[in-house]
C-alpha positions, 0 to 999 in steps of 0.5 A, a space after each residue: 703267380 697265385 702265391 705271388 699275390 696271395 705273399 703280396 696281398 698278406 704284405 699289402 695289408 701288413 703294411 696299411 695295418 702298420 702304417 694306416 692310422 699315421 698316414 691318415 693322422 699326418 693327412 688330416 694334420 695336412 689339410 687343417 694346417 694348410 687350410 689354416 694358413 690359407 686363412 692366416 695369409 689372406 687367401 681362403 676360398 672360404 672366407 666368404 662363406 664363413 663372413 656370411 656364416 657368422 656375421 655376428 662376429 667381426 670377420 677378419 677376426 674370426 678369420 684369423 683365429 680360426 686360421 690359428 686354430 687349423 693351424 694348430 690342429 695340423 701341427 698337433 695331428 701332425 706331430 702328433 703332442 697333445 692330441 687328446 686336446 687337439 682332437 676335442 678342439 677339431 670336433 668343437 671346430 667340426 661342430 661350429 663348421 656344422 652349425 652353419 647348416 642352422 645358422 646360413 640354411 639358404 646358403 647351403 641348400 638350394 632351395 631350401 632343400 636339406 636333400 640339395 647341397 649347393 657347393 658351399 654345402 658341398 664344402 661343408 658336408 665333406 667334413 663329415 670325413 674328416 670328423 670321422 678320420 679324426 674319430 678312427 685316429 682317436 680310437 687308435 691313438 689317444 692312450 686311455 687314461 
């Protein structure tokens, strides 16, 4: 039985160094198109909170081309073309969603406390994972020039 696991064991980590990267770069493709194309369809849970993020731009528009934007980030992760690009315009994404934090303080933590997030800083925290997925598919996968 010892053998058995240690034979699976070796073929577990075979196949996750063989297929990590690409499932985790199709993952995050995933996430920002269907993100995009809730914003692009009218039906974002988080049009609210960017509208009260960015309220120095009209909201429908910058909704909609942000949900262009996603969209074309997950189709460029997804298949995987120009993703050199596609990963500089998710960070210049990344650090726009991360702003919100100094632009809208008193949405995103209760209080006025940095140490507790409400759920819109919640939202916003997670994409900490997302910048470093996208930082791991860089590494990866980006040919160096």
């Amino acid at each position: 039985m010892r053998e058995f696991l240690i034979r699976f064991d070796e073929k577990f980590i075979t196949a996750m160094h063989a297929w990590g990267i690409s499932i985790l770069r199709i993952s995050l493709g995933v996430v920002f198109f269907w993100f995009g194309a809730l914003k692009l369809v009218g039906v974002s849970p988080v049009t609210a909170i960017v509208a009260s993020t960015y309220s120095l731009f009209p909201a429908q528009s910058f909704i909609l081309i942000l949900g262009v934007l996603e969209v074309l980030l997950g189709v460029g992760l997804i298949t995987k073309r120009f993703l050199r690009a596609t990963l500089f315009l998710l960070w210049l994404q990344m650090a726009g969603t991360l702003a919100s934090f100094a632009l809208a303080p008193s949405l995103f933590f209760f209080q006025g406390n940095p140490l507790f997030l409400t759920v819109e800083g919640e939202f916003v925290i997670k994409n900490l994972v997302l910048i470093a997925a996208s930082i791991v598919i860089g590494g990866f996968e980006v040919k160096k020039s």
